[in-house]
MARKOL-265062 format. One line per 10 residues: their letters; for each residue x, y, z of N, C-alpha, C, CB. Coordinates in nm, 4 decimals. Glycine has a CB too. Layout:
<fitis>
A	X:Y:Z:X:Y:Z:X:Y:Z:X:Y:Z; ...
</fitis>
This chain:
<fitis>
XXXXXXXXXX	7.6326:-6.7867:-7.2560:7.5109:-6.7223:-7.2099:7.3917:-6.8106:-7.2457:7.4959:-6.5805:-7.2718; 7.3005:-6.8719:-7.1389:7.1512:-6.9312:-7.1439:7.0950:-6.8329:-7.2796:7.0469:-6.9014:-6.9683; 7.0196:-6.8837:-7.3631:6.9215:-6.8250:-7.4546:6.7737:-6.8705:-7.3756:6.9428:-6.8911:-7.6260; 6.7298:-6.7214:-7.3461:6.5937:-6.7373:-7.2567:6.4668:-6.6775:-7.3132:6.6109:-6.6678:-7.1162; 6.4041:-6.7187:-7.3540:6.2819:-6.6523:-7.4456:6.2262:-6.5787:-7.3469:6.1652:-6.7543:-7.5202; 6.1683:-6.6250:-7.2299:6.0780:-6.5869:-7.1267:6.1674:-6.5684:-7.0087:5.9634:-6.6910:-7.1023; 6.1039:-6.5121:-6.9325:6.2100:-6.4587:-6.7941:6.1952:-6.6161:-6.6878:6.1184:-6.2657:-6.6802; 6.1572:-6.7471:-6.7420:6.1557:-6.8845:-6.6802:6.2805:-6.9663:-6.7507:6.0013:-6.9626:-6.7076; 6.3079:-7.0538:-6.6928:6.4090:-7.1588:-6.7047:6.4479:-7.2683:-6.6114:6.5101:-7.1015:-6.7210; 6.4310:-7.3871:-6.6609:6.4711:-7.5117:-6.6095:6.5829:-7.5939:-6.6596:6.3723:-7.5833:-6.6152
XXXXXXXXXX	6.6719:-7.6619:-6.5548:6.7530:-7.7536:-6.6167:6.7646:-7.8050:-6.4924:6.8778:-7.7150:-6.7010; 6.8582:-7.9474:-6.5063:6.8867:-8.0530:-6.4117:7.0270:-8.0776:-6.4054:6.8173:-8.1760:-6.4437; 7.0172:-8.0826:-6.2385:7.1946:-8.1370:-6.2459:7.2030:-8.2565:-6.1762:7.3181:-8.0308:-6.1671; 7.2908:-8.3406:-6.1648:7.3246:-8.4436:-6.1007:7.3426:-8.4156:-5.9395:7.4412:-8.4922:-6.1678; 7.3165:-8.5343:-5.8834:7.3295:-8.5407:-5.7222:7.5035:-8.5513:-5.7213:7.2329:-8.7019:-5.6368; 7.5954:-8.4683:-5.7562:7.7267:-8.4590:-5.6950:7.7256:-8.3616:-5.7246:7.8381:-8.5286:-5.7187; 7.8712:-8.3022:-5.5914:7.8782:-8.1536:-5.5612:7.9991:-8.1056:-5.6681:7.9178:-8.1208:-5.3836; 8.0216:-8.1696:-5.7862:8.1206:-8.1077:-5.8775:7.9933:-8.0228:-5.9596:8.2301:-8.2336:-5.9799; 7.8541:-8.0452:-5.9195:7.7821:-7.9730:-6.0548:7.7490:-7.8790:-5.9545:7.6427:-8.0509:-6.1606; 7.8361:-7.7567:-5.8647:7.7939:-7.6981:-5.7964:7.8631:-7.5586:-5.8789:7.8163:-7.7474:-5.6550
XXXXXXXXXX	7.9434:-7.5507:-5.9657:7.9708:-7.4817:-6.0418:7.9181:-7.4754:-6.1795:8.0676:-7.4913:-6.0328; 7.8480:-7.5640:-6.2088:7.7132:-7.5683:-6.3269:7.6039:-7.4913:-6.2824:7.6438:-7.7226:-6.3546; 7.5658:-7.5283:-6.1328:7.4689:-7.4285:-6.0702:7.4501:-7.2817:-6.1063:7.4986:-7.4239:-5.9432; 7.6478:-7.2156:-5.9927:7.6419:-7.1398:-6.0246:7.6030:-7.0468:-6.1446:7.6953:-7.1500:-5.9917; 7.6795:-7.1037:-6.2605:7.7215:-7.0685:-6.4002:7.5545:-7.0535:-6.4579:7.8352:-7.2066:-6.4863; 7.4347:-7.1298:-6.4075:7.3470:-7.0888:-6.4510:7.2341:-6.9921:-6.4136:7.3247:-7.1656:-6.4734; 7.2952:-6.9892:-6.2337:7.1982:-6.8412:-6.1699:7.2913:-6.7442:-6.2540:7.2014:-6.7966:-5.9530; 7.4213:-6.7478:-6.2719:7.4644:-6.5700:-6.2631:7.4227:-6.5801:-6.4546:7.7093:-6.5095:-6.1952; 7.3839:-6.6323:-6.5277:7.3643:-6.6489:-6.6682:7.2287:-6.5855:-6.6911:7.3724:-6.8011:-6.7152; 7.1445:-6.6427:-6.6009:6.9874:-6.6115:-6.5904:6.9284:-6.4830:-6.5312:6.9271:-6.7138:-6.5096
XXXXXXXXXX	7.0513:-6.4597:-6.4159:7.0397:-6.3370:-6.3280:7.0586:-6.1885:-6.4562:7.1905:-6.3486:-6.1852; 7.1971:-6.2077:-6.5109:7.2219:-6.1166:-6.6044:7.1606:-6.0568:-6.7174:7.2965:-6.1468:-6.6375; 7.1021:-6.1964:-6.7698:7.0114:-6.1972:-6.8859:6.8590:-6.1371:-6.8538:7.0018:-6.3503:-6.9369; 6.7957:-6.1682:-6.7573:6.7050:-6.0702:-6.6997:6.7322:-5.9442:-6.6040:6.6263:-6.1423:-6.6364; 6.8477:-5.8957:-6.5972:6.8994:-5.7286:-6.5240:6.8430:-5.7695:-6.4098:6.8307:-5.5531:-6.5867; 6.8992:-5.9025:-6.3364:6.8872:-5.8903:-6.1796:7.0128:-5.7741:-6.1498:6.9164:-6.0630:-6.0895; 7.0337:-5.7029:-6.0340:7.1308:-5.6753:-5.9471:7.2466:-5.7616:-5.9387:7.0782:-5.6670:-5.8349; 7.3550:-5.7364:-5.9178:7.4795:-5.8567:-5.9077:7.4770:-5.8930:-5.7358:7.6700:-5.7805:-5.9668; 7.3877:-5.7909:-5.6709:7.3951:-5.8338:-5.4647:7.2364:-5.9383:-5.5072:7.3488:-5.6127:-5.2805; 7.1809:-5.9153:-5.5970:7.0620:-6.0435:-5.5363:7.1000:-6.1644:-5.6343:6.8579:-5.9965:-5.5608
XXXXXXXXXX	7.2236:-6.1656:-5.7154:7.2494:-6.2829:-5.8375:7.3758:-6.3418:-5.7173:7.3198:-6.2097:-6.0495; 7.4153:-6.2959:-5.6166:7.4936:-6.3577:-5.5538:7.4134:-6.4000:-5.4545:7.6016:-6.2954:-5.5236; 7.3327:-6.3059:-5.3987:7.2023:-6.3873:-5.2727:7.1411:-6.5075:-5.2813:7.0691:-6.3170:-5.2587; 7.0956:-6.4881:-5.4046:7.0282:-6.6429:-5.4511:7.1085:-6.7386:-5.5188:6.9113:-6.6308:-5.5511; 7.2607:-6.7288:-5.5398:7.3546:-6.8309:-5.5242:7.3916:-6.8637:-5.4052:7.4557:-6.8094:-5.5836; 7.3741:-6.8219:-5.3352:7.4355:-6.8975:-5.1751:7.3051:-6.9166:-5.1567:7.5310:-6.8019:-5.0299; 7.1617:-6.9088:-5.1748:7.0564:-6.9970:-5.0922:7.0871:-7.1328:-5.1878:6.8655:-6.9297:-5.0928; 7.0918:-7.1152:-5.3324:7.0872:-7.2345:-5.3978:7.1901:-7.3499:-5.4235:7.0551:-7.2000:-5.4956; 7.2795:-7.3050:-5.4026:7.4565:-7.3494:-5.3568:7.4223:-7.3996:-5.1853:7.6066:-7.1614:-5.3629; 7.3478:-7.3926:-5.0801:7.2828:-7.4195:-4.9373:7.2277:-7.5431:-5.0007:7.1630:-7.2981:-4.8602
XXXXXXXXXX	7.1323:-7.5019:-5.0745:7.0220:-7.6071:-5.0814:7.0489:-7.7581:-5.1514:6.9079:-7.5391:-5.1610; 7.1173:-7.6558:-5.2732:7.1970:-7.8036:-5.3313:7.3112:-7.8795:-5.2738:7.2557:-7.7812:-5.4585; 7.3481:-7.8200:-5.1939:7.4822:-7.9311:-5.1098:7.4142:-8.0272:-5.0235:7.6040:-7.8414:-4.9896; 7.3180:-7.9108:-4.9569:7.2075:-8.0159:-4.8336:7.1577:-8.1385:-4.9151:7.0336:-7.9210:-4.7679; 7.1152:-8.1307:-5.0315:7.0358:-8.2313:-5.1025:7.1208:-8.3305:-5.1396:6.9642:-8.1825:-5.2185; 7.1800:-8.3057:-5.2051:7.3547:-8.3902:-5.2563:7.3968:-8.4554:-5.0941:7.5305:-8.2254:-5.3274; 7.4203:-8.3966:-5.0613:7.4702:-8.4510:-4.8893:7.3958:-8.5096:-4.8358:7.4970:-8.3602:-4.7799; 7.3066:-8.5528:-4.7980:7.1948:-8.5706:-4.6975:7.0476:-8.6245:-4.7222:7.1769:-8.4493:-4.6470; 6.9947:-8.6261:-4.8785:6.8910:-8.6336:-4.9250:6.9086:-8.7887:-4.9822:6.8619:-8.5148:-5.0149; 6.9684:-8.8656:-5.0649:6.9978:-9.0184:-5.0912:7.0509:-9.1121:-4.9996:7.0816:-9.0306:-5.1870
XXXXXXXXXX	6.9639:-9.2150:-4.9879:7.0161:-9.3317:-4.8856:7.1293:-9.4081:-4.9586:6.8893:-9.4463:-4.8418; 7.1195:-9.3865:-5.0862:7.2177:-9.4885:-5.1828:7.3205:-9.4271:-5.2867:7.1217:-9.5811:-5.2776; 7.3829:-9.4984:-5.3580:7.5211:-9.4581:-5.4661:7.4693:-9.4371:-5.5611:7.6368:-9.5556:-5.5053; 7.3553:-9.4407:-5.6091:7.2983:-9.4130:-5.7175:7.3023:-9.2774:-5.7766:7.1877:-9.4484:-5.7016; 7.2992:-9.2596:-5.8799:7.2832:-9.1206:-5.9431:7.1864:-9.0634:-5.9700:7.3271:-9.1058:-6.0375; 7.1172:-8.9262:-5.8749:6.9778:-8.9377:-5.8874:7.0109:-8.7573:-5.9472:6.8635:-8.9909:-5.7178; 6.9080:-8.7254:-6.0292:6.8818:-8.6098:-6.1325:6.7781:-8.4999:-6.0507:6.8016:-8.6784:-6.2884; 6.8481:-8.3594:-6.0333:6.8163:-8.2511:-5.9314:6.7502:-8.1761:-6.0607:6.9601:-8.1670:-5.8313; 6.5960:-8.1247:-6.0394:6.5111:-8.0477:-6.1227:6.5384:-7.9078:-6.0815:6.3618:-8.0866:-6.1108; 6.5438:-7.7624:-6.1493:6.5555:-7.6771:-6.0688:6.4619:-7.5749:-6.2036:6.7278:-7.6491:-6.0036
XXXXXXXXXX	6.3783:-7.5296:-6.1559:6.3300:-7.3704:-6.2301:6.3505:-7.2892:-6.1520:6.1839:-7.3370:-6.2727; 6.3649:-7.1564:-6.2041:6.3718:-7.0415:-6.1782:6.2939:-6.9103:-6.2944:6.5155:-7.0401:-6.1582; 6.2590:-6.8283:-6.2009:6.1669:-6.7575:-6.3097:6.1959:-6.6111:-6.2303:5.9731:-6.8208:-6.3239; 6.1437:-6.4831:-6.3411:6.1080:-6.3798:-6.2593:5.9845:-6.3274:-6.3215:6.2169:-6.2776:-6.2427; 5.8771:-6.3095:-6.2283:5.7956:-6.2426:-6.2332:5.6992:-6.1752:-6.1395:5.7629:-6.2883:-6.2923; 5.6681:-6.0530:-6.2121:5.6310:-5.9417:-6.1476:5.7247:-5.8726:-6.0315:5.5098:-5.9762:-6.0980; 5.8695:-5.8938:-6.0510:5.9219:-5.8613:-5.9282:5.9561:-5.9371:-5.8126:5.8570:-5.7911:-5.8915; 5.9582:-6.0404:-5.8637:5.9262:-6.1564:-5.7624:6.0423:-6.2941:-5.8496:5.7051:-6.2001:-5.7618; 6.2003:-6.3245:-5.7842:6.2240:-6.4190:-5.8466:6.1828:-6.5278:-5.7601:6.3470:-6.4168:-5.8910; 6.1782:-6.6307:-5.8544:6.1331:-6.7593:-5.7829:6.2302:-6.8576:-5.7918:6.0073:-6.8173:-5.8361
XXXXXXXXXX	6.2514:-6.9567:-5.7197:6.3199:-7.0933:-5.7514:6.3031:-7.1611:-5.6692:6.4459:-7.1045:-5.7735; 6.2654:-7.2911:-5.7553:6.2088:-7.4257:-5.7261:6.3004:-7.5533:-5.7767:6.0657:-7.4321:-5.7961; 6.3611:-7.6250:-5.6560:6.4459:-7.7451:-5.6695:6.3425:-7.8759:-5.6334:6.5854:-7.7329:-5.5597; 6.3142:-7.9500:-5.6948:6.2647:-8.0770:-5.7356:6.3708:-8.2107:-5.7072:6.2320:-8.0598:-5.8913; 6.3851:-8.3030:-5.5716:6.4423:-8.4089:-5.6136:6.3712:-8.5389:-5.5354:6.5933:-8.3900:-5.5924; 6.4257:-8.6386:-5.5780:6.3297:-8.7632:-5.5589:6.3947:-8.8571:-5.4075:6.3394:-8.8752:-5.7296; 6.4636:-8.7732:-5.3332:6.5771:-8.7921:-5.2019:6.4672:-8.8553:-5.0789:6.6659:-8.6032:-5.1399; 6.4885:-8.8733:-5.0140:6.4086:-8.8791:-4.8644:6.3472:-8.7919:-4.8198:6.4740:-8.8968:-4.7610; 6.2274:-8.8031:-4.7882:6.1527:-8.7180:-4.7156:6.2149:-8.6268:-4.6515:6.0833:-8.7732:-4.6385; 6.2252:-8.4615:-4.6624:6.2741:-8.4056:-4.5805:6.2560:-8.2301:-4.5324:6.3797:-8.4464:-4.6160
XXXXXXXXXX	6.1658:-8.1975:-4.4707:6.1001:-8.0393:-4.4655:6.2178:-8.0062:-4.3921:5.9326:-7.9991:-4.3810; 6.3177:-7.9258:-4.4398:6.4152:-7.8051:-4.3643:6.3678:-7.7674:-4.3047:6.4708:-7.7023:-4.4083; 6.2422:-7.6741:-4.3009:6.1559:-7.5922:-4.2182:6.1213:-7.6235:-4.1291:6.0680:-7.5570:-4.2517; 6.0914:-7.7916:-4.0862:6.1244:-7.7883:-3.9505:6.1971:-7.8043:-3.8399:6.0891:-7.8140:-3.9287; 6.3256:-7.7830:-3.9392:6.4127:-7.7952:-3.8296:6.4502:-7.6633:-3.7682:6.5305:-7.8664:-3.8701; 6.5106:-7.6325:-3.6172:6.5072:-7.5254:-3.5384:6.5927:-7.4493:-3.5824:6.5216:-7.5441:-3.4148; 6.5613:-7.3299:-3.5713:6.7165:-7.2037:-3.6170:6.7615:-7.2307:-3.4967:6.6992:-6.9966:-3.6504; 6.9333:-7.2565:-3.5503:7.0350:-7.2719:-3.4933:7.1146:-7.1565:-3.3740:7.0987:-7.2987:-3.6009; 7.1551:-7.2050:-3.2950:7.1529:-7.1418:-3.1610:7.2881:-7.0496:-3.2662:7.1893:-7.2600:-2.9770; 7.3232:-6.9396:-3.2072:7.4208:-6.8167:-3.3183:7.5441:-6.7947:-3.2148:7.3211:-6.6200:-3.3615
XXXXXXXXXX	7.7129:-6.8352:-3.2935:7.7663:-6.8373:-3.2289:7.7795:-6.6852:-3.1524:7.8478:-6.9019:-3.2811; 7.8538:-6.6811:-2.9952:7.8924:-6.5942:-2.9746:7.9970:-6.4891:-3.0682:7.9178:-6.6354:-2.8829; 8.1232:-6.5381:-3.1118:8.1937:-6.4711:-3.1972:8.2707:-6.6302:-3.2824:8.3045:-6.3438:-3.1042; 8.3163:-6.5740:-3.4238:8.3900:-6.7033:-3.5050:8.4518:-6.7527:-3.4752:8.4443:-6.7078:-3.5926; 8.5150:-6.6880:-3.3794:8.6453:-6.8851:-3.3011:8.5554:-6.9683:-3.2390:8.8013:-6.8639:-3.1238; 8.4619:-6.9530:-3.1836:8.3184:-7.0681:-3.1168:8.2353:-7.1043:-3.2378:8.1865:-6.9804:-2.9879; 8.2229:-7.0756:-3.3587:8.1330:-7.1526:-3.4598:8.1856:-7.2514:-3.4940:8.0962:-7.0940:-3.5741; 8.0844:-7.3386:-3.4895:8.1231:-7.4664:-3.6067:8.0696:-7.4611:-3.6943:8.1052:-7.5981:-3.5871; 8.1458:-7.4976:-3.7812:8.1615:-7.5714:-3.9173:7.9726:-7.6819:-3.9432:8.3490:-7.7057:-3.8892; 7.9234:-7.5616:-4.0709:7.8113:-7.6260:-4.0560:7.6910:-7.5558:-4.0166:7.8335:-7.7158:-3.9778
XXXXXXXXXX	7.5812:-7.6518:-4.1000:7.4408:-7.5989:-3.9659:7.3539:-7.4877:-3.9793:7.4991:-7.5501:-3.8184; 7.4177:-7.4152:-4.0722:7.3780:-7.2707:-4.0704:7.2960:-7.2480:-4.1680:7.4820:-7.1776:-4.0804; 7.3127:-7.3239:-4.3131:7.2516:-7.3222:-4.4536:7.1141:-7.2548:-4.4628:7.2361:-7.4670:-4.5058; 7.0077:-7.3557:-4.3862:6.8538:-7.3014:-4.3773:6.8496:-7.1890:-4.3052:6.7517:-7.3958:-4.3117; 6.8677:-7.1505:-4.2560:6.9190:-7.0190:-4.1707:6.9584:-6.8536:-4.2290:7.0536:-7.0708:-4.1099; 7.0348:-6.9293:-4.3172:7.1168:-6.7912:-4.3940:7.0214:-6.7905:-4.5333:7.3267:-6.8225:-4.4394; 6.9768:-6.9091:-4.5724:6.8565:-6.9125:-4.6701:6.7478:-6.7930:-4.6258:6.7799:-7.0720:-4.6638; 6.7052:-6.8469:-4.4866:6.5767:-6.7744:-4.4542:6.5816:-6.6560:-4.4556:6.5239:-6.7971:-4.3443; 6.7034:-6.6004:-4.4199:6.7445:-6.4687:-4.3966:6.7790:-6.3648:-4.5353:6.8698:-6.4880:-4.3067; 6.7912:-6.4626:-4.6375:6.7606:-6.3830:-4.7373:6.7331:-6.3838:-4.8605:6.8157:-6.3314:-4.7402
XXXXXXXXXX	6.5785:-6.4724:-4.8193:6.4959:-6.4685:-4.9389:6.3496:-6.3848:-4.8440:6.4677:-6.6591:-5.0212; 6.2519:-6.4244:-4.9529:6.1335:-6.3321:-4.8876:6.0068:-6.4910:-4.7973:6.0259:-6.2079:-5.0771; 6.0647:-6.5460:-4.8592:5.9950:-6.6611:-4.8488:6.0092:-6.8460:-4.8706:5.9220:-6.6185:-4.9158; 6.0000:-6.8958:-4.8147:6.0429:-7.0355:-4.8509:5.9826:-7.1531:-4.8301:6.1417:-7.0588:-4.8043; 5.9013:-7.1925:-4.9098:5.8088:-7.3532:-4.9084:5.8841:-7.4837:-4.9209:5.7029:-7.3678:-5.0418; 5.7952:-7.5752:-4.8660:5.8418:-7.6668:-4.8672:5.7335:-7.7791:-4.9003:5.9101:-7.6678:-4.7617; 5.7255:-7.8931:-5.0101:5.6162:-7.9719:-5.0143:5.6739:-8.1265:-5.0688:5.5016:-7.8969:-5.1123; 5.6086:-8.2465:-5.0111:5.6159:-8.3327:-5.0764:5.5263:-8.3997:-5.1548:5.6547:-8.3828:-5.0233; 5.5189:-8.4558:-5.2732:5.4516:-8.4722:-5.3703:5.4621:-8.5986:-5.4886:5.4680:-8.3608:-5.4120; 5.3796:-8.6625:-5.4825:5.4294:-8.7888:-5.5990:5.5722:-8.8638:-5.5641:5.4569:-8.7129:-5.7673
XXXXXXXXXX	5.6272:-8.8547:-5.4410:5.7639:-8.9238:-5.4031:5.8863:-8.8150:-5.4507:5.7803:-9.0867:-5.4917; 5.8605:-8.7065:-5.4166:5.9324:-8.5913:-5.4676:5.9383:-8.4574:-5.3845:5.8744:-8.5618:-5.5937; 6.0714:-8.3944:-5.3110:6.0583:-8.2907:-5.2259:6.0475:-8.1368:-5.3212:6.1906:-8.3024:-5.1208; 6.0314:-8.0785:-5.3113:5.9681:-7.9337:-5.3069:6.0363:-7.8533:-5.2802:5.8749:-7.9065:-5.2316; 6.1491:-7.7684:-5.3049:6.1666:-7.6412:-5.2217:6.1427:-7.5447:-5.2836:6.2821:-7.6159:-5.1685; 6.0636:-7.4350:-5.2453:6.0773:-7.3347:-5.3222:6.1083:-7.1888:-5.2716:5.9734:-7.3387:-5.3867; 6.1571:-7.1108:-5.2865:6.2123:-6.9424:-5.2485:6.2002:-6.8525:-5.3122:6.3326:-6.9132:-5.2332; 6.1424:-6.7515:-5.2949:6.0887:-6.6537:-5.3574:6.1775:-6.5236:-5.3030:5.9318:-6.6532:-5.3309; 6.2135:-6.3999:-5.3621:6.3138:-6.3128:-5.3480:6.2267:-6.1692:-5.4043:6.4582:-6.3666:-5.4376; 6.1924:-6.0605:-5.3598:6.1712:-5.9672:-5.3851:6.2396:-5.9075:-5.5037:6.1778:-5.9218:-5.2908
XXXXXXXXXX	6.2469:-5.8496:-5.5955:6.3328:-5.7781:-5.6581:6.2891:-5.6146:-5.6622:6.3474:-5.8438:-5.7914; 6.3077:-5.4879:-5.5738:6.2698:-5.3916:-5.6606:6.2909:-5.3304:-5.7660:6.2650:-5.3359:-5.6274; 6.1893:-5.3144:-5.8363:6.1717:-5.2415:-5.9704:6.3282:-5.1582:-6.0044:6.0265:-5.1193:-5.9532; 6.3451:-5.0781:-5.8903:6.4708:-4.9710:-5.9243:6.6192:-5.0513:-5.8781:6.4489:-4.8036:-5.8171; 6.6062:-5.1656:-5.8669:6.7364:-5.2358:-5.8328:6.7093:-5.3309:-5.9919:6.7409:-5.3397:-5.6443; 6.6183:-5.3682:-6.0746:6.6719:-5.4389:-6.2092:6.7032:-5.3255:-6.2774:6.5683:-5.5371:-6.2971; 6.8300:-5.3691:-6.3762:6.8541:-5.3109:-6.4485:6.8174:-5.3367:-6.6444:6.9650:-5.3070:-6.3925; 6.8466:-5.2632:-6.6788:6.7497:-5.2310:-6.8236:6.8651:-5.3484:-6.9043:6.7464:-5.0061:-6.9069; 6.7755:-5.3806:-7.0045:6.8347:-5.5297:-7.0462:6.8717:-5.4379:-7.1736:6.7153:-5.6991:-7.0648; 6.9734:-5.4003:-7.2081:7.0111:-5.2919:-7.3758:7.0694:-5.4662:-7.4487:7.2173:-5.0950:-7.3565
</fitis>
C-alpha cells in the first residue's frame, strides 16, 4: 500500500509496456487509500493504461529509455491525472473520433484508446511545454460514491 499524506501523488515509470502493471498497482493503491469507488479505480485505469501504451508506443523516435512523470490527486471531488513525457510532439485531441464499428466481427484491433478515454472522464487537456507533452483528465467523483476511509 502507497503511504499518502495528502490525497496527491507522483511517481515515474519507464517508457516500456512491462511497467504497465506498476501503473496499475499504483491507481488501484491510491484509488483505495482515498475511498474512490472500485467502477471509477477501474475507469481511470483503462484511460491511464490508453494513455500509457499510446506514449510507450508511439511517442519516442529512438531506443532510448525515456522516464514517464505521472500525478494524480483528488480534490474537491474532482480526481485528476497528469502524465508528463519528453516524446514527440503530440495533441490526441486532435485527432478525429473514430468511425464505430457496426458490430465486433468488423472492428479492428486498435484506434479506439482516445475515444474510450473521452468517454469516460469529465475532461481532458492537452499542452506542450519546455519540450514536454501534457495530458491531463479530470473525473468527477460524487460525494455519495467515495467511500469513508475507517
Amino acid at each position: 500500500m502507497i503511504k499518502v499524506e495528502t490525497q496527491s501523488y507522483s511517481f515515474e515509470l519507464k517508457s516500456n509496456l512491462s511497467e504497465l502493471a506498476v501503473l496499475n498497482q499504483h491507481i488501484v493503491d491510491f484509488g483505495r487509500h482515498i475511498g474512490l469507488p472500485e467502477l471509477s479505480i477501474s475507469e481511470i485505469n483503462i484511460c491511464l493504461d490508453e494513455l500509457f501504451t499510446n506514449t510507450v508506443s508511439y511517442g519516442f523516435k529512438d531506443d532510448r529509455e525515456h522516464n514517464i512523470q505521472f500525478t494524480i490527486k483528488m480534490d474537491d471531488h474532482m480526481f485528476t491525472a497528469s502524465i508528463e513525457d519528453d516524446g514527440v510532439p503530440f495533441n490526441p485531441l486532435k485527432k478525429k473520433a473514430p468511425k464505430l464499428p457496426a458490430d465486433v466481427e468488423s472492428a479492428n484491433i486498435g484506434g479506439l484508446g482516445i475515444h474510450i478515454t473521452r468517454e469516460l472522464v469529465d475532461e481532458i487537456n492537452y499542452e506542450r511545454k519546455r519540450g514536454k507533452n501534457r495530458l491531463t483528465i479530470k473525473k468527477s467523483i460524487q460525494t455519495n460514491e467515495i467511500q469513508s476511509q475507517e
